[in-house]
Backbone as CSV, one residue per row, in Angstrom:
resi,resn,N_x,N_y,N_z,CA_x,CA_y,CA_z,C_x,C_y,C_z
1,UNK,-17.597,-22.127,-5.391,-18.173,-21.070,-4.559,-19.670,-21.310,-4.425
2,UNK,-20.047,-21.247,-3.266,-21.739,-21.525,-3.207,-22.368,-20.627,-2.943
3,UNK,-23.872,-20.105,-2.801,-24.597,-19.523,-3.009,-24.024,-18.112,-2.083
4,UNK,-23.886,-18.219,-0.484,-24.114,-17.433,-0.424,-22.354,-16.776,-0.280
5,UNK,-21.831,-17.616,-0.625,-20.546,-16.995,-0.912,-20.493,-16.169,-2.254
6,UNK,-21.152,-16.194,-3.304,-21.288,-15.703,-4.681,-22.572,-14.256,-3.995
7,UNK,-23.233,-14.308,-3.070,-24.452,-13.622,-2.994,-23.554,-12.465,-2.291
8,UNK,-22.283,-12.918,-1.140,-21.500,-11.917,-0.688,-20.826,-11.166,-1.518
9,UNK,-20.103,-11.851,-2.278,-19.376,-10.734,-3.240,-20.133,-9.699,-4.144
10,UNK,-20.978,-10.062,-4.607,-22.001,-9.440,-5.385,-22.248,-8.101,-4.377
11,UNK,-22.625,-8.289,-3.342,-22.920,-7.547,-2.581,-21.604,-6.160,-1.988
12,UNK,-20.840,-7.259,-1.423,-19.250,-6.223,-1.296,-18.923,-5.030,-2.947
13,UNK,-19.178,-6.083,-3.879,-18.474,-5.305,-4.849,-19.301,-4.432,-5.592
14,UNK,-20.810,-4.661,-5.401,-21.595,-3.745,-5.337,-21.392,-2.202,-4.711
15,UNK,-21.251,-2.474,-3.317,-21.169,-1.946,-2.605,-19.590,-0.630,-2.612
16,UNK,-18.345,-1.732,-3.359,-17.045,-0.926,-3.456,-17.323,0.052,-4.468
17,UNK,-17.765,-0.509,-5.532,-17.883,0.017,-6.572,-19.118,1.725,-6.658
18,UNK,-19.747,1.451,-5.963,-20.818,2.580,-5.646,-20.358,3.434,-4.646
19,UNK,-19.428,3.243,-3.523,-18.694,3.876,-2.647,-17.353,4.679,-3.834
20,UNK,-17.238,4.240,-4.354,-15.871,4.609,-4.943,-16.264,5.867,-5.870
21,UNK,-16.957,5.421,-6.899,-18.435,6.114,-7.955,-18.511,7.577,-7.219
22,UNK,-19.020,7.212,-5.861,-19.425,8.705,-4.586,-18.098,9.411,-4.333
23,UNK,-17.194,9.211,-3.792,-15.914,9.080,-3.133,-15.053,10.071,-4.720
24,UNK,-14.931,9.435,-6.063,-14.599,10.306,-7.152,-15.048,11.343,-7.481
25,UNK,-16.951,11.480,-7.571,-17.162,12.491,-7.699,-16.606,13.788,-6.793
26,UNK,-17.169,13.480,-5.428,-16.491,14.265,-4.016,-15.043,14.881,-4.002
27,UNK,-14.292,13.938,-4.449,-13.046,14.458,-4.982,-12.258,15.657,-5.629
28,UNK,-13.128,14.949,-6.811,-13.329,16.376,-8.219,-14.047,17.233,-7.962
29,UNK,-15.208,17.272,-7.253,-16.001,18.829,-7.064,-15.037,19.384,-6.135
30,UNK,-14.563,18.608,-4.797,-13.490,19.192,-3.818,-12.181,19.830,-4.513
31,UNK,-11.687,19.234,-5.360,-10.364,19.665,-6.338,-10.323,21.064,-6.450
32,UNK,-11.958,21.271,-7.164,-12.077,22.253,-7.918,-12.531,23.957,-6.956
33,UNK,-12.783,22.993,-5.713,-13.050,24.336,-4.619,-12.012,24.954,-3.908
34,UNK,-10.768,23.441,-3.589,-10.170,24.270,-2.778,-8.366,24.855,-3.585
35,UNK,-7.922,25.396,-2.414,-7.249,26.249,-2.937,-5.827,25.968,-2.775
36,UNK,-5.230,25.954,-3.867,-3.742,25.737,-4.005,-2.845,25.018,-2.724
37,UNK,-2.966,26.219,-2.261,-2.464,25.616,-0.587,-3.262,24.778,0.342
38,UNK,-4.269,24.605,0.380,-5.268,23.770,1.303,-5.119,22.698,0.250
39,UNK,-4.234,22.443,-0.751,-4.575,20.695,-1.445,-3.855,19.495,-0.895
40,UNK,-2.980,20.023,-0.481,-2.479,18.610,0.255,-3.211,18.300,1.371
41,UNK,-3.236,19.139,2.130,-4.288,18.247,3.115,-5.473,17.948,2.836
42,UNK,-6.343,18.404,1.627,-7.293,18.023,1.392,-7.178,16.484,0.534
43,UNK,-6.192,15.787,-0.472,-5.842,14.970,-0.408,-5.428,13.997,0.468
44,UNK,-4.706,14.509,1.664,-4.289,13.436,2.668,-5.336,12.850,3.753
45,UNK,-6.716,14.138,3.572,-7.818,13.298,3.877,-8.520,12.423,3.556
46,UNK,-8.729,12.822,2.362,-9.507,11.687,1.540,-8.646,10.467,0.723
47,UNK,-7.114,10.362,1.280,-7.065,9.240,0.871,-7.369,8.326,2.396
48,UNK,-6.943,8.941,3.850,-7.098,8.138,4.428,-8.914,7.744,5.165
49,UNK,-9.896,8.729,4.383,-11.284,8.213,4.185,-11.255,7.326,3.634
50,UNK,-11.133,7.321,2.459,-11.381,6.012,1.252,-11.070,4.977,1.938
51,UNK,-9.271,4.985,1.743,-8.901,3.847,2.371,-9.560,2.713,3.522
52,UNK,-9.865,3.465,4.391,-10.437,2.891,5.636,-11.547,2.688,5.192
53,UNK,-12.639,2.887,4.835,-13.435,2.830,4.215,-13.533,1.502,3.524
54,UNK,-12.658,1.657,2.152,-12.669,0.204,1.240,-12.331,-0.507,2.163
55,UNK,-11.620,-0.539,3.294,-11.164,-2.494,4.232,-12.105,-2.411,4.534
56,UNK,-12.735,-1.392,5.296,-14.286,-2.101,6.225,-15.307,-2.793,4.874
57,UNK,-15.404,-2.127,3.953,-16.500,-2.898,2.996,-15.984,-4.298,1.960
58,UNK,-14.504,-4.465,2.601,-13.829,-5.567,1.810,-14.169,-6.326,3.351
59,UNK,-14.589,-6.627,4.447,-14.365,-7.267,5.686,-13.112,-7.464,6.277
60,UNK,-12.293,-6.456,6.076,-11.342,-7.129,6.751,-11.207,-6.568,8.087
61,UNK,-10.236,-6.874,9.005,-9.895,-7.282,10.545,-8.292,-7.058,10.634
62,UNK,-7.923,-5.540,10.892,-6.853,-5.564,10.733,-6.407,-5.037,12.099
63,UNK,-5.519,-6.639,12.573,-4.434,-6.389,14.012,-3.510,-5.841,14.023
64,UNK,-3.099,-4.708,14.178,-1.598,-3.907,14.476,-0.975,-4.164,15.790
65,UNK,0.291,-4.325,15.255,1.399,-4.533,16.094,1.510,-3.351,16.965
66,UNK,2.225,-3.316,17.386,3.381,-1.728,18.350,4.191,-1.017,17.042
67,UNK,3.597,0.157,17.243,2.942,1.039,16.213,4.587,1.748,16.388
68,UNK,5.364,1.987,17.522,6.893,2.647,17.160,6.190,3.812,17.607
69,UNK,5.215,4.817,17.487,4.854,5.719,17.557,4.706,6.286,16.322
70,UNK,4.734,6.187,15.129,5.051,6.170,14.160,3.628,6.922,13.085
71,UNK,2.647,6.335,13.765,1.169,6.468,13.083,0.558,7.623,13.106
72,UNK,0.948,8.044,14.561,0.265,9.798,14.662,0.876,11.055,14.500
73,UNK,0.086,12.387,14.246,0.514,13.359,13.451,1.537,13.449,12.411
74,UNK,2.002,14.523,12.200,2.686,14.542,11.212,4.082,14.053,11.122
75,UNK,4.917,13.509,10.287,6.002,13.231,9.950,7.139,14.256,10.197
76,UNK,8.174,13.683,11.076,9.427,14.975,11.078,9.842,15.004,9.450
77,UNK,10.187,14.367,8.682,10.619,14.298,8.067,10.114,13.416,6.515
78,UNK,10.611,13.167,5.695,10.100,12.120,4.287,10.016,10.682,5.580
79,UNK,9.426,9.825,4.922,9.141,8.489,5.204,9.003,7.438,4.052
80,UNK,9.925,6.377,4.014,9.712,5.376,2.767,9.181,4.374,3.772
81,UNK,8.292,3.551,3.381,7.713,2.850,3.969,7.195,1.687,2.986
82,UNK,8.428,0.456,3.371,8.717,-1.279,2.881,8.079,-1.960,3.260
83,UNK,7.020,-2.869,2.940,6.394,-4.155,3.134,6.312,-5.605,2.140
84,UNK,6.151,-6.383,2.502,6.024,-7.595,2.140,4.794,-7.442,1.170
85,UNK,4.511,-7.939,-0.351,3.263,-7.570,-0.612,2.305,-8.992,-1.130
86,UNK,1.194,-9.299,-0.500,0.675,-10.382,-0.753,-0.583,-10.283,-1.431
87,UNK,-1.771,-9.224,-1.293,-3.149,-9.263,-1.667,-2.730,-7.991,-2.449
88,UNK,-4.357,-7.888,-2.901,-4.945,-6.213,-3.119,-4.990,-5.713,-2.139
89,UNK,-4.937,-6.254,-1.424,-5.357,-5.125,0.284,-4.438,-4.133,0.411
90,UNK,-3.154,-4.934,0.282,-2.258,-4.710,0.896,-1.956,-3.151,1.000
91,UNK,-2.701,-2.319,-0.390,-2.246,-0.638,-0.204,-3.164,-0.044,0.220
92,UNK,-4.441,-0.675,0.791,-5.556,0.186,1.365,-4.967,-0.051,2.990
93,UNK,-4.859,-1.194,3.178,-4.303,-1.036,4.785,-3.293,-0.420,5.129
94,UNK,-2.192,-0.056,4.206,-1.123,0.736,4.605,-1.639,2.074,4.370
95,UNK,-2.216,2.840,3.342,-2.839,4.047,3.291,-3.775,4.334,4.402
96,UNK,-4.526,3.310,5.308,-5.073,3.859,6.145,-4.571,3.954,7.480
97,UNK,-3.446,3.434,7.669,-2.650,3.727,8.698,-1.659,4.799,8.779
98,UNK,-0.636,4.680,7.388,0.108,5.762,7.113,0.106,7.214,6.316
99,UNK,-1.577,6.820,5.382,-1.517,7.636,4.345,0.090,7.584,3.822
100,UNK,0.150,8.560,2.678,0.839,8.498,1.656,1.217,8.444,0.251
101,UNK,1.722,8.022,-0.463,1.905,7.996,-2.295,2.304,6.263,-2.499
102,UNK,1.925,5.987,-3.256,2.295,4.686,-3.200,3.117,4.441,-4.766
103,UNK,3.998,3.604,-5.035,4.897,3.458,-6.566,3.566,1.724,-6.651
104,UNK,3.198,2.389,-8.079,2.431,0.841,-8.341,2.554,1.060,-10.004
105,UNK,2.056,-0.207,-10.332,2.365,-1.026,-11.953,1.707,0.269,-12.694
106,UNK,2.443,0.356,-13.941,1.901,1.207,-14.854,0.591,1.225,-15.411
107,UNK,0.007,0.186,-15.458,-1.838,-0.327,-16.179,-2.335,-0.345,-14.898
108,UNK,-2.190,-0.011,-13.640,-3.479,0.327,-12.534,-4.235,1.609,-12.725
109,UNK,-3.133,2.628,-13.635,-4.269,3.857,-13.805,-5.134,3.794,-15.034
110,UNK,-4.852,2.638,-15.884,-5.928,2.958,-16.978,-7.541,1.362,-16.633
111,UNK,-7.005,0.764,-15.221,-8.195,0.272,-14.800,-9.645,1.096,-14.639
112,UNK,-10.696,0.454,-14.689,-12.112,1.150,-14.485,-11.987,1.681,-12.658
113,UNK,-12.400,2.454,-12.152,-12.516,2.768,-10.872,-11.471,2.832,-10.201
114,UNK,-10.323,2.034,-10.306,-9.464,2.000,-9.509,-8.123,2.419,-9.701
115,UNK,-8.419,3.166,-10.988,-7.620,3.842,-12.280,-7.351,5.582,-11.567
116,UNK,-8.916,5.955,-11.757,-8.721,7.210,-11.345,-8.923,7.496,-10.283
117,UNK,-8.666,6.552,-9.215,-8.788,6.941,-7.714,-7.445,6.842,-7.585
118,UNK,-6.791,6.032,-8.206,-5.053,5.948,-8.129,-4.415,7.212,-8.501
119,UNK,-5.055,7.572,-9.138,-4.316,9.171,-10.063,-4.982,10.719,-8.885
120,UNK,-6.014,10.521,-8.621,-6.481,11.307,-7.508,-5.215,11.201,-6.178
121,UNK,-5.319,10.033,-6.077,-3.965,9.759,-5.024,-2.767,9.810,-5.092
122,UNK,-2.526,10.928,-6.349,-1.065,10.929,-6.827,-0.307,9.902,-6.851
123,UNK,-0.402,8.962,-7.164,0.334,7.669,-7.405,1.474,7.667,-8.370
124,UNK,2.383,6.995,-7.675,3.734,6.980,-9.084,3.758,5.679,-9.787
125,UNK,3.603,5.695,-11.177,3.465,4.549,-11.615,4.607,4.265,-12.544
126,UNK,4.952,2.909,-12.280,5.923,2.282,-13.081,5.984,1.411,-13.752
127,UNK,5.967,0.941,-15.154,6.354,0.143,-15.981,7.864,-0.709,-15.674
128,UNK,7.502,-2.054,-15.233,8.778,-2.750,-14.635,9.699,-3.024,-15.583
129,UNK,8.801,-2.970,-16.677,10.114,-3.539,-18.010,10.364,-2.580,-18.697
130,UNK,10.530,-1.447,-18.460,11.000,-0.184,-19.001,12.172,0.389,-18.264
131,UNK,13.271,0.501,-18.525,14.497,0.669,-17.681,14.686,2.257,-17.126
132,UNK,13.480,3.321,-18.499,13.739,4.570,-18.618,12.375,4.830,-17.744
133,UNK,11.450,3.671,-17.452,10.028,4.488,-16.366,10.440,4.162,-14.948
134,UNK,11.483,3.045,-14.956,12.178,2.907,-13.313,12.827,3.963,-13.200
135,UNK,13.707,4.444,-14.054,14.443,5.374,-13.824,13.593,7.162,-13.110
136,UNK,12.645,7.041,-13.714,11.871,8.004,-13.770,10.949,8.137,-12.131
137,UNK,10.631,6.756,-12.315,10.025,6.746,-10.739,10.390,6.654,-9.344
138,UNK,11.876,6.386,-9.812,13.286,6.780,-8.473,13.221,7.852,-8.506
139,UNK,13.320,8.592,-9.366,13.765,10.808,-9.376,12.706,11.091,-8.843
140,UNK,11.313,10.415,-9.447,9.806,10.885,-8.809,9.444,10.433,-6.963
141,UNK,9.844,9.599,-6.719,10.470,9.006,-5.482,10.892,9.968,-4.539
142,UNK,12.230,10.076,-4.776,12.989,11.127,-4.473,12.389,12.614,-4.420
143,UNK,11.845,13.241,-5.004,11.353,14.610,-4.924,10.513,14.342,-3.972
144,UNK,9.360,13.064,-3.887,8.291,13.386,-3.172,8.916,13.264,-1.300
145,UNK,9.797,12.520,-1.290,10.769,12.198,-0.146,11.384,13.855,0.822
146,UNK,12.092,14.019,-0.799,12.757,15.615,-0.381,11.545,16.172,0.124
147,UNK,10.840,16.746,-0.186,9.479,17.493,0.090,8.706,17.057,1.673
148,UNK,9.082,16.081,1.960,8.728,15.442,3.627,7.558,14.345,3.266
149,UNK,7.092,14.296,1.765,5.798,13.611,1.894,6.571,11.616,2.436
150,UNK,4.919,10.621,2.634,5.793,9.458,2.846,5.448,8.545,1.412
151,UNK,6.028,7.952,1.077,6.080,7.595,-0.224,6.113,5.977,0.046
152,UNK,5.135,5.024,0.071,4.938,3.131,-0.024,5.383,2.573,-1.267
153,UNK,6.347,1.374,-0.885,6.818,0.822,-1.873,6.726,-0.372,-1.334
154,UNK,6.604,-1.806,-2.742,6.759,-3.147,-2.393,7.934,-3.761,-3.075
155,UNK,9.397,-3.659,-2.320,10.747,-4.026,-2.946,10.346,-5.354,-3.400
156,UNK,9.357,-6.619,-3.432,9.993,-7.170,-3.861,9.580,-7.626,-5.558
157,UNK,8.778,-6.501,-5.743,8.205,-6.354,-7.082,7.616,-6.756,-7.420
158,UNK,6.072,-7.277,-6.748,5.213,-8.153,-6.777,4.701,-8.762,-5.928
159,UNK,3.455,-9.406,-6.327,2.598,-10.237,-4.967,3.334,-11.580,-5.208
160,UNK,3.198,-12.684,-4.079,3.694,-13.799,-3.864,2.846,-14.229,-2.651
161,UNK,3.011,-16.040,-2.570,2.357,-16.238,-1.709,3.122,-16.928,-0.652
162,UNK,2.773,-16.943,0.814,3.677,-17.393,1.765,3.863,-16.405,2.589
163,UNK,4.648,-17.063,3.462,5.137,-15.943,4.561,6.855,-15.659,4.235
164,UNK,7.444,-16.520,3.380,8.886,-16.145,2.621,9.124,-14.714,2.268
165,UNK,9.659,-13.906,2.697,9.787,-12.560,1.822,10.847,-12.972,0.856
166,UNK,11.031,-12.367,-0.544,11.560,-12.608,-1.601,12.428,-11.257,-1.440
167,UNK,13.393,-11.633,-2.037,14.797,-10.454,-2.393,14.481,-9.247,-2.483
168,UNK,14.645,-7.972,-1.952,14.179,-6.854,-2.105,15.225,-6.006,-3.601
169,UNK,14.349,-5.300,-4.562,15.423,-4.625,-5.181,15.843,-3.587,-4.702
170,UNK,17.187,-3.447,-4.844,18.071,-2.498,-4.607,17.749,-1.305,-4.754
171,UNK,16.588,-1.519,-5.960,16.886,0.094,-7.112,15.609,1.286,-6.127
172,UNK,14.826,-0.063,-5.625,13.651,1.009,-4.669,14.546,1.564,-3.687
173,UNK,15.623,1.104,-3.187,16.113,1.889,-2.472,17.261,3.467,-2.535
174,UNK,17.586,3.466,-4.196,18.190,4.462,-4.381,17.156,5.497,-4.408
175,UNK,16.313,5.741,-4.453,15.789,6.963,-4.363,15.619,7.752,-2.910
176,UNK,16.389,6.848,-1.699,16.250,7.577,-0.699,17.599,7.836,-0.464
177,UNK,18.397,7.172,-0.853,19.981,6.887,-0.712,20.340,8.003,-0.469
178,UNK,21.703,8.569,1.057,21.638,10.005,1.520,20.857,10.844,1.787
179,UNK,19.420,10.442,1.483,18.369,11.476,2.118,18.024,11.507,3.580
180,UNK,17.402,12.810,4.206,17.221,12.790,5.756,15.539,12.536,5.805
181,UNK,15.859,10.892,5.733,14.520,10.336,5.877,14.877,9.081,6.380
182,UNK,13.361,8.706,7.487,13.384,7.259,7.673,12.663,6.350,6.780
183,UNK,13.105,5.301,6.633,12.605,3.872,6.256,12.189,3.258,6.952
184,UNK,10.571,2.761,7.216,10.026,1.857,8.169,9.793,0.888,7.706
185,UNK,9.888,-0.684,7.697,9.780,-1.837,7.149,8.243,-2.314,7.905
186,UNK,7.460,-2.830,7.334,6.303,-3.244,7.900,6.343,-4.845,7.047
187,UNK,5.526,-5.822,8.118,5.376,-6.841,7.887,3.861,-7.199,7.589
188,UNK,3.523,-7.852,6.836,2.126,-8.414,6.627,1.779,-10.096,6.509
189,UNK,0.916,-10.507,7.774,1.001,-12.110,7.577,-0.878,-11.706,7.322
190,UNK,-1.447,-12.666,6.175,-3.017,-12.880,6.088,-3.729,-14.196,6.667
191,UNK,-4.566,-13.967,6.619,-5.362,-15.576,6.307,-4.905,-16.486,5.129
192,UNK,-3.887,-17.740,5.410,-3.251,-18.862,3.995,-4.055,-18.961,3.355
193,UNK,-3.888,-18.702,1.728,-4.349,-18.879,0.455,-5.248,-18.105,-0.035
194,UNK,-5.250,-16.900,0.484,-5.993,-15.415,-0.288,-4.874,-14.758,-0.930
195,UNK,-3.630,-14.746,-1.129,-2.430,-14.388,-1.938,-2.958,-13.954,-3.413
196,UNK,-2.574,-13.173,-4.001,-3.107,-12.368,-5.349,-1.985,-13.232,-6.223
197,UNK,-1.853,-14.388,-6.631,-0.693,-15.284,-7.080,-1.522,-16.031,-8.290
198,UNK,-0.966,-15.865,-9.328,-1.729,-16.448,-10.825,-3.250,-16.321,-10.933
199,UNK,-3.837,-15.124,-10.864,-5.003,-14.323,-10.994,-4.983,-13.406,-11.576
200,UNK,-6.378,-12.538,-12.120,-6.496,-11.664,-12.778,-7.332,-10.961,-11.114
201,UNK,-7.185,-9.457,-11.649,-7.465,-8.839,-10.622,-8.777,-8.991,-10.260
202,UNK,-9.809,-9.765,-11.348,-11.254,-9.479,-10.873,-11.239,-11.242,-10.482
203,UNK,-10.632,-12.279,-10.386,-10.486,-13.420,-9.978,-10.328,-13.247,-8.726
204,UNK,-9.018,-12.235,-7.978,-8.443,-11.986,-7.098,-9.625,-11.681,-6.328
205,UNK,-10.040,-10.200,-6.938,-11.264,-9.608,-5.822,-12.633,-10.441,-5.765
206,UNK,-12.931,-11.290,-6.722,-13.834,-12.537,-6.311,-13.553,-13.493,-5.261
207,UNK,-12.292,-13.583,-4.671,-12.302,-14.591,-3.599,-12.010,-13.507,-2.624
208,UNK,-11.584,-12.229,-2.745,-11.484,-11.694,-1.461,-13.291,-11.146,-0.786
209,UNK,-13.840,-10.786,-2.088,-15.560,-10.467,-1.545,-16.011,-11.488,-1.504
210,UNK,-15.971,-12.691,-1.417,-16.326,-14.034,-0.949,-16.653,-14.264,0.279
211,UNK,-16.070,-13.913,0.904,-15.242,-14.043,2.658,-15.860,-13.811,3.529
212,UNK,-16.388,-14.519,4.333,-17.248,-13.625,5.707,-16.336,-12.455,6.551
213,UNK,-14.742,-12.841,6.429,-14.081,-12.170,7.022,-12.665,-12.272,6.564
214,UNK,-11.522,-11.263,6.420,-10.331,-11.540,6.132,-9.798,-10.783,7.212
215,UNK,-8.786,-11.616,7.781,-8.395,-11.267,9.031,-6.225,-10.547,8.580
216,UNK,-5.609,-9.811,8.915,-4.398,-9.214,8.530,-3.506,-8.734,9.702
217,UNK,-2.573,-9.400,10.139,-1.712,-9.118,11.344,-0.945,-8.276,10.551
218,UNK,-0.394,-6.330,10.963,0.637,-5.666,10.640,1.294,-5.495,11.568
219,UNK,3.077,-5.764,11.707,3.785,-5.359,12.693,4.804,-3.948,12.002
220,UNK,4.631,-3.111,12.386,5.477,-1.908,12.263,7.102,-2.109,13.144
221,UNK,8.311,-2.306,12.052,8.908,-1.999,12.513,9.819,-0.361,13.086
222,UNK,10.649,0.092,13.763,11.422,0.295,14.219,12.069,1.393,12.935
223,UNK,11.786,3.017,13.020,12.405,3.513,11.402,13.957,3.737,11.498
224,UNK,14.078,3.518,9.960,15.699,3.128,10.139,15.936,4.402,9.421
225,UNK,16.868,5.239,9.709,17.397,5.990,8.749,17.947,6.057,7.214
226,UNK,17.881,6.197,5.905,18.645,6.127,4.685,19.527,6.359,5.042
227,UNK,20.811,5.180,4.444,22.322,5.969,4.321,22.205,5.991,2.708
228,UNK,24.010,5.487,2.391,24.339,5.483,1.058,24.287,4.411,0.834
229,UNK,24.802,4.160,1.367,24.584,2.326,0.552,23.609,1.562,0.554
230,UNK,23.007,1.492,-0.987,21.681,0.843,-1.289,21.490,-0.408,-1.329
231,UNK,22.735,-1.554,-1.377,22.561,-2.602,-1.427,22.433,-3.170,-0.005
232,UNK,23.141,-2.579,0.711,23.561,-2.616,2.138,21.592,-2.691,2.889
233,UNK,20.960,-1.209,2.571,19.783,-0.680,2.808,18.467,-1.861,2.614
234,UNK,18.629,-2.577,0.889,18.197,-3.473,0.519,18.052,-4.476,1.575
235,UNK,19.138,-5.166,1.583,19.529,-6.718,2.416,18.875,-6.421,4.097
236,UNK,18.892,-5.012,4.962,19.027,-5.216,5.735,17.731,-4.836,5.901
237,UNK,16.499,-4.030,5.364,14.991,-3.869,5.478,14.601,-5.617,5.357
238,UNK,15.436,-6.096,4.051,14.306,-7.405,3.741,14.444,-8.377,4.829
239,UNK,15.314,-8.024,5.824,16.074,-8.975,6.800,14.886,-8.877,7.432
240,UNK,14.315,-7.545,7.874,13.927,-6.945,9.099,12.002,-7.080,8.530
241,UNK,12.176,-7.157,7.732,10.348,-7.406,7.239,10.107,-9.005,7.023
242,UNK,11.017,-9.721,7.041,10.760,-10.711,6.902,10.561,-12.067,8.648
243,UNK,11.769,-10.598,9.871,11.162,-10.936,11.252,10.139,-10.559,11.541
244,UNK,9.192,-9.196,11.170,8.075,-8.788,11.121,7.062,-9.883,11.065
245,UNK,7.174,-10.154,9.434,6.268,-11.002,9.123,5.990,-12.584,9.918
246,UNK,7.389,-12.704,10.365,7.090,-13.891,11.139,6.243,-13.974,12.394
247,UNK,6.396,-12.910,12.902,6.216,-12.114,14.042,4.555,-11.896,14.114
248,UNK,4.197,-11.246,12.639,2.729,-10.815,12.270,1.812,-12.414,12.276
249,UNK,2.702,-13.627,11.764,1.609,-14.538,11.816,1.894,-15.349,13.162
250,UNK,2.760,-15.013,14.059,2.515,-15.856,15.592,1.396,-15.225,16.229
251,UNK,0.719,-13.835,15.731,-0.301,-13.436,16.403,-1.502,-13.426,15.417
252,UNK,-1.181,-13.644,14.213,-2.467,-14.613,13.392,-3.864,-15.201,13.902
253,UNK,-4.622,-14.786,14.025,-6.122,-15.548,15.079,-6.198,-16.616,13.766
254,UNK,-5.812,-16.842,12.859,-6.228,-18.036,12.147,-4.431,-19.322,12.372
């Protein structure tokens, strides 16, 4: 990394880190003003502030597909919403398009900064090798679903690099199984070889604040309804995010 690639990040993560710092406090004094009933929307603002927010000060350049209609006002109904997952980005760009709850790894809430902005954002967190915190974060899933909220998940349990989507699990999909909700599959193609793949997270965010620019094609598919059958549900999102994604890097500017 040369000078002023090391002088950028310094600067970006300067910059995240002091935005975020502002953004927590604001939060918690807001928590504490408003009122029972005015909290969800006062949450569903400020996650999709932040959000938008952190891509512009990470540089990124994010191209959306044909949106389905999908993006504006409110939701008829719950929304699970499947993507391919490759960076850190990957849940600030979907939060700022869809807002929402996102299911992420159990040790993101006891990170510095990005710990308790996760927990501000009601986040469901799961321990993958715990059979009884999966279990827990399907039921938690599920309620937030029943309730109409939209709830982001990455079936395939992890970052990877490529445009390959990997096997989706099944088990993200029982928590919608029979519910009157759609499933929207979204695709994500990046700029090759920014992938969050055998890194530590502050390795990761060193080559992403590096960057003069990170550029991110999203194609929104088409929402599919939950049935019952979860394996069925599985096979046929990963089918459908994985034409996405192909789809997301034919319009790739890199």
């Amino acid at each position: 990394m040369n000078l002023s690639q090391r002088a950028r990040a310094a600067i970006r993560k300067t910059g995240f880190g002091a935005y975020t710092a502002s953004a927590l406090a604001l939060i918690d004094r807001g928590i504490k003003q408003t009122s029972e009933a005015d909290l969800p929307a006062f949450r569903r603002l400020w996650r999709f502030r932040v959000a938008g927010t952190l891509v512009k000060l990470m540089g990124v350049t994010v191209h959306k597909g044909d949106p389905h209609r999908v993006l504006s006002g409110e939701p008829p109904r719950g929304r699970l919403i499947v993507s391919n997952h490759r960076t850190g980005l990957d849940i600030g760009v979907l939060v700022s398009m869809f807002d929402g709850i996102f299911l992420s790894r159990a040790d993101v809430k006891d990170w510095k900064v990005l710990g308790p902005l996760s927990v501000h954002a009601q986040t469901i967190f799961v321990d993958r090798d715990s059979g009884s915190s999966g279990a827990r974060a399907i039921r938690e899933i599920r309620r937030r679903l029943k309730e109409g909220l939209t709830v982001m998940v990455f079936p395939e349990g992890g970052t990877f690099g490529g445009d390959e989507v990997r096997a989706f699990h099944a088990g993200t999909f029982a928590a919608a199984r029979g519910l009157d909700v759609d499933i929207i599959p979204v695709g994500f193609a990046y700029d090759h070889g920014i992938e969050w793949v055998n890194q530590t997270f502050a390795e990761h965010l060193e080559v992403l604040t590096s960057r003069p620019q990170t550029d991110v094609c999203v194609e929104i598919g088409a929402p599919v309804r939950a049935t019952k059958d979860t394996r069925g549900m599985a096979r046929d999102l990963h089918r459908e995010v994985q034409r996405l994604v192909r789809s997301a890097r034919r319009r790739h500017p890199g």
